[in-house]
C-alpha positions in Angstrom: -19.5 -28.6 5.2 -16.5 -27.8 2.9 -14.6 -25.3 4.5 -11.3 -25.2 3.6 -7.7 -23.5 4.9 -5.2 -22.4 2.6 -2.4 -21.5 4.9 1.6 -20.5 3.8 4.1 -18.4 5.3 5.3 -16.5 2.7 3.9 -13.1 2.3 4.3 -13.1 -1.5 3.2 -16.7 -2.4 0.3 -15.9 0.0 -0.7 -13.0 -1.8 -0.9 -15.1 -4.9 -3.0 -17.7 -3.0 -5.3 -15.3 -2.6 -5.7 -14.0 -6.1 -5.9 -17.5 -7.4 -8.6 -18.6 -4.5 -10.4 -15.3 -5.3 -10.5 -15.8 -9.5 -11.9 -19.1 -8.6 -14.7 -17.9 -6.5 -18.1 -18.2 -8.8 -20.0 -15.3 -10.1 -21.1 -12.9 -9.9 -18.8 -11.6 -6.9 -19.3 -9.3 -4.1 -17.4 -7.9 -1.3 -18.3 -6.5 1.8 -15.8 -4.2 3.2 -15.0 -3.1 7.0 -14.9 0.8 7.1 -13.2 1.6 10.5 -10.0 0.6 8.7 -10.5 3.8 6.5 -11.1 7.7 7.1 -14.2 7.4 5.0 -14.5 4.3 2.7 -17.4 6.1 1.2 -15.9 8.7 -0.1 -12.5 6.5 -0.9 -14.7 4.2 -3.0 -16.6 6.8 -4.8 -13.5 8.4 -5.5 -12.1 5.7 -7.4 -16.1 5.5 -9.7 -16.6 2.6 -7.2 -20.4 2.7 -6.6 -20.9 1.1 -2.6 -24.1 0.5 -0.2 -24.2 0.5 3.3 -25.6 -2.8 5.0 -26.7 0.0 7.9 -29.8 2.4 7.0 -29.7 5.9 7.3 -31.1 7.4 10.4 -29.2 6.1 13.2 -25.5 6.6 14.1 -23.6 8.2 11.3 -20.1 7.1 12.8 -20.9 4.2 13.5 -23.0 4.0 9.3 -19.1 5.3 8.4 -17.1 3.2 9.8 -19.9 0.0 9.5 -20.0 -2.4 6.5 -19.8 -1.6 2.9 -21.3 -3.6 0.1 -19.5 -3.4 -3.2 -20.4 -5.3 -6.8 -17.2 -6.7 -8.3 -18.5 -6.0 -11.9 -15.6 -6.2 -13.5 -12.2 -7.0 -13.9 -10.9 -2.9 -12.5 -13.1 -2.8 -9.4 -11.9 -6.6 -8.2 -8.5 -6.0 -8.6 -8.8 -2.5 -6.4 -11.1 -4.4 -3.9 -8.4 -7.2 -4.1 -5.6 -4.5 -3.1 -7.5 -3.0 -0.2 -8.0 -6.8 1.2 -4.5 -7.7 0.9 -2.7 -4.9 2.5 -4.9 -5.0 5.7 -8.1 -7.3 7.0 -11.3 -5.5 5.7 -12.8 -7.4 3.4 -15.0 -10.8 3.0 -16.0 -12.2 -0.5 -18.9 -13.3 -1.3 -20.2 -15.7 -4.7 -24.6 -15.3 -4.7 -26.2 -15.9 -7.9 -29.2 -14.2 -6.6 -28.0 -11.1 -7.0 -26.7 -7.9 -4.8 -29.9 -7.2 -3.5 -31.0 -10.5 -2.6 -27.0 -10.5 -0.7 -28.0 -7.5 0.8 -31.0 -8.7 2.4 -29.6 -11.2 4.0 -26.4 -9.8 5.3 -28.5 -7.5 6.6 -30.2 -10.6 8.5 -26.5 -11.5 9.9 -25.8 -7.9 11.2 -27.0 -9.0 14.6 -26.7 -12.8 16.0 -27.4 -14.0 19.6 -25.0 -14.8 21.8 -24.6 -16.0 25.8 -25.1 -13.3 28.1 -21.7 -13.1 29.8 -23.0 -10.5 32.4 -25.1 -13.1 33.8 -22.7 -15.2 36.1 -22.6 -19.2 35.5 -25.4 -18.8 32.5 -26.6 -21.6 31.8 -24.8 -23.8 34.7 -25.9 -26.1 36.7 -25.8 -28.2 33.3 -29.5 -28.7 31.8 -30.5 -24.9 33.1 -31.5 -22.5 30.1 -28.7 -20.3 28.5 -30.1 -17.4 28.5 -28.6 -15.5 25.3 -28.3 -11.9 24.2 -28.5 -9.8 20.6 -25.3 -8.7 20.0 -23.7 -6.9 16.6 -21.8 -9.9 14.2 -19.0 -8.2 12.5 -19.5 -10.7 9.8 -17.5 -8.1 7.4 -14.3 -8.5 9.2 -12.7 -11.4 8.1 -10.7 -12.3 11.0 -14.0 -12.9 13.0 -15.8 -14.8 10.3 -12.9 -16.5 9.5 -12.6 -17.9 13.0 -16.5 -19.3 13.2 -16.7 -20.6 9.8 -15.1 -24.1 10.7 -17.1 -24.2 13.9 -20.8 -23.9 12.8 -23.1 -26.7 12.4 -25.2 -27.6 9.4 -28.0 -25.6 10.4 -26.0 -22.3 11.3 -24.0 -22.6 8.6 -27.1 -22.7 6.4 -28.5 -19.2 8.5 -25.2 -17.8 7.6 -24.5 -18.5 3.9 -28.6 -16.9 3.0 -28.9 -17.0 -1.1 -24.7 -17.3 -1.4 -22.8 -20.3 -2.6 -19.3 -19.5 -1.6 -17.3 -17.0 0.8 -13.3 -16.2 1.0 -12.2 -14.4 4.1 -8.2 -14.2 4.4 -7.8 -14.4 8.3 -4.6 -12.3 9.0 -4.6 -13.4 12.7 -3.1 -16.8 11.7 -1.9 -16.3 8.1 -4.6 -18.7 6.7 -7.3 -17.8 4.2 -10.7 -19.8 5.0 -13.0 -20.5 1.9 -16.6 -21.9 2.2 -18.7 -23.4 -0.6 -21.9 -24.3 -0.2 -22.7 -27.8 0.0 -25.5 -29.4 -1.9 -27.1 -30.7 0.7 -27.4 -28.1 3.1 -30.7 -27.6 5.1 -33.2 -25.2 5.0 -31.4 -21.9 6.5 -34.0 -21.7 10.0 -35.4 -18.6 10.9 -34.3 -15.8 13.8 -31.4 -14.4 14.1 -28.3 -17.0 14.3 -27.4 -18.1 17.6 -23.8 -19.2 18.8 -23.5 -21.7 21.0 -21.0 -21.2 24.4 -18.7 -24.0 23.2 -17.9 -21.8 19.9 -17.3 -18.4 21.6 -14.6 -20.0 24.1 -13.3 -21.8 20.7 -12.6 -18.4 19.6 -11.8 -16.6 22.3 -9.1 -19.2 23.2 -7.8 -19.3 19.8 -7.6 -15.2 19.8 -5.9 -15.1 22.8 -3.4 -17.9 21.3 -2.4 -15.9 18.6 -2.3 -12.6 20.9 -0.2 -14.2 23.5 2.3 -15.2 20.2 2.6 -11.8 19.2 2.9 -10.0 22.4 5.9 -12.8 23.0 7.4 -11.5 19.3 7.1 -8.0 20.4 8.4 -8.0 23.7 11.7 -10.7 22.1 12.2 -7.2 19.7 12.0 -4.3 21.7 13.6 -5.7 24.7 15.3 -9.1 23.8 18.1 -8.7 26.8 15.1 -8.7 29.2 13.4 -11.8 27.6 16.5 -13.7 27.5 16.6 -14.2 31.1 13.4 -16.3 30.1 13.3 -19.6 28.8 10.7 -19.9 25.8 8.1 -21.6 28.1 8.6 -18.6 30.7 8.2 -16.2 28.4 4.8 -17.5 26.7 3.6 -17.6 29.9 4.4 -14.3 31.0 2.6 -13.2 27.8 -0.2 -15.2 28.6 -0.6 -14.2 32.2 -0.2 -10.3 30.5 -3.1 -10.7 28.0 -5.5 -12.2 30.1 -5.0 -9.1 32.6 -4.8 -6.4 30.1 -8.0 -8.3 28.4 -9.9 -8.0 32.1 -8.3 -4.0 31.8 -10.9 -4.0 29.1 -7.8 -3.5 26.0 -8.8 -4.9 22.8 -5.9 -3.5 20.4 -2.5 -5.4 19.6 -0.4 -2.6 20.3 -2.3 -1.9 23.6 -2.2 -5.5 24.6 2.1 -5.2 23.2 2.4 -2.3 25.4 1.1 -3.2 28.6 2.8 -6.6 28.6 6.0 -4.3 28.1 5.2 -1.7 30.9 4.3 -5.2 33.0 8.2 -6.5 31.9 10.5 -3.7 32.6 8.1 -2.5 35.9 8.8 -6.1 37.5 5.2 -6.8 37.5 4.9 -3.2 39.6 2.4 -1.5 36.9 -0.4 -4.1 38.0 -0.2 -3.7 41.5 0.0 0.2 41.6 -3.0 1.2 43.1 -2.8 4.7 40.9 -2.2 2.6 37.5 -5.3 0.3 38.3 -7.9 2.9 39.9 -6.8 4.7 36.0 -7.2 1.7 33.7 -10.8 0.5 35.6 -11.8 4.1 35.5 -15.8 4.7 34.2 -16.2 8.1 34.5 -14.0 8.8 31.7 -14.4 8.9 27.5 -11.1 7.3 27.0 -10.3 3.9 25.8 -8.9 1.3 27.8 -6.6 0.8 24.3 -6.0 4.8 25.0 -5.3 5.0 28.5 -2.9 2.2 28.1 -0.8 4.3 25.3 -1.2 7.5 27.2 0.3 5.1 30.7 3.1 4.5 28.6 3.9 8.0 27.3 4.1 9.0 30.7 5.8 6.6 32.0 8.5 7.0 28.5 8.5 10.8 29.8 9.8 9.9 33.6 11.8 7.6 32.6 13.5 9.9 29.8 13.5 13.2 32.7 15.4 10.6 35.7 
């Protein structure tokens, strides 16, 4: 498989990567956009005469249609460089290079809206070794480029053939690490098989590890700027292993945002530890009888706490 990493530090030169890796991708070009990073990309899109179709039909959930995946024609020189804007200044786009055509891409990212993956609610699946994983249909946000990104290097031959359909090349930048990943299609790829793709157990802890790598990291940043006389009573090892220990919990808490993830490790910091033992704090965050977000109960935790600390 030939996927390659273009990684650099520099927010500038890394910009420019991008541009170049993206003017060599073959045409014609497409791009699939991520609409929960706008109010309504829709709208956004057609405001700018940029024409758009959703890889979700009509008729179910129209939030979830809104803020789902977008399929846009880069048909010329105005639209890519708009497109390429929107991808640089946050992660909600993937690239795409099919000679087929946008309705042959459309068909089959269509096909890659849903994958199967183990059943994590079903304890020790597949374990003793040799006993059947049993695997469940799950949504692929193939359209964010962070979570592509991350499976791209991983996938065999034969799920690598499911996932690149009619196309011969994708560029996702992958923000989480800085690095873009760019896949061409090999000439000797198999036959794509049919069903939905599956992903194997070994390549979801892959991720999942590497996620919580690069979480743990910027938790450690965060907590070094906002409260650096804390985190200098730690050495460097202590402190990445507070963070760690502060992910991992806040990840059980059910939190899934950065700043969530930033701001319970910094209510965990300056409580002692103290804000996961309190039986009031806990009994709120593991909650089910409520419509707000463990992301959103964590903010609102820390308002309050802000406002007692801020009253004496």
């Amino acid at each position: 498989m030939d996927t390659q990493t273009i990684e650099t530090q520099d927010t500038e030169a890394s910009n420019g990567v991008f541009r170049v890796a993206l003017d060599t991708m073959p045409t014609p070009l497409f791009a699939v956009l991520d609409g929960g990073h706008f109010d309504d990309l829709e709208d956004e899109l057609a405001d700018a005469d940029i024409a758009s179709r959703s890889l979700f039909l009509k008729g179910g959930n129209d939030e979830m249609r809104r803020d789902g995946p977008w399929l846009v024609t880069l048909k010329n020189r105005s639209i890519r460089e708009h497109i390429e804007e929107l991808a640089l200044k946050k992660p909600c786009a993937v690239f795409w290079s099919c000679q087929a055509g946008e309705d042959a891409l459309w068909r089959h990212l269509r096909g890659i809206n849903q994958v199967l993956v183990p059943d994590d609610r079903i304890l020790q699946n597949g374990r003793p070794a040799g006993k059947p994983i049993v695997y469940e249909r799950v949504l692929f946000r193939h359209w964010d480029p962070n979570v592509l990104g991350s499976f791209l290097p991983l996938f065999s031959m034969e799920q690598f053939a499911r996932i690149f359909g009619p196309a011969t090349a994708i560029l996702a930048n992958v923000t989480n690490n800085g690095r873009f990943k760019r896949a061409l299609r090999p000439p000797n790829l198999p036959e794509a098989p049919g069903g939905l793709l599956k992903i194997e157990p070994a390549q979801i802890e892959i991720v999942s590890q590497a996620k919580i790598s690069t979480m743990v990291g910027r938790v450690s940043e965060y907590l070094s700027s906002v409260a650096g006389e804390k985190c200098r009573e730690f050495s460097n090892n202590e402190l990445t292993a507070f963070a760690y220990g502060s992910v991992r919990e806040s990840i059980d808490l059910g939190v899934t945002s950065e700043g969530s993830h930033c701001r319970w490790a910094y209510l965990k910091l300056l409580s002692g530890g103290r804000v996961s033992t309190s039986p009031q704090v806990m009994r709120a965050m593991r909650a089910d009888d409520t419509d707000i977000s463990p992301n959103d109960r964590v903010k609102i935790l820390m308002q309050k706490i802000m406002q007692e600390v801020k009253g004496g």
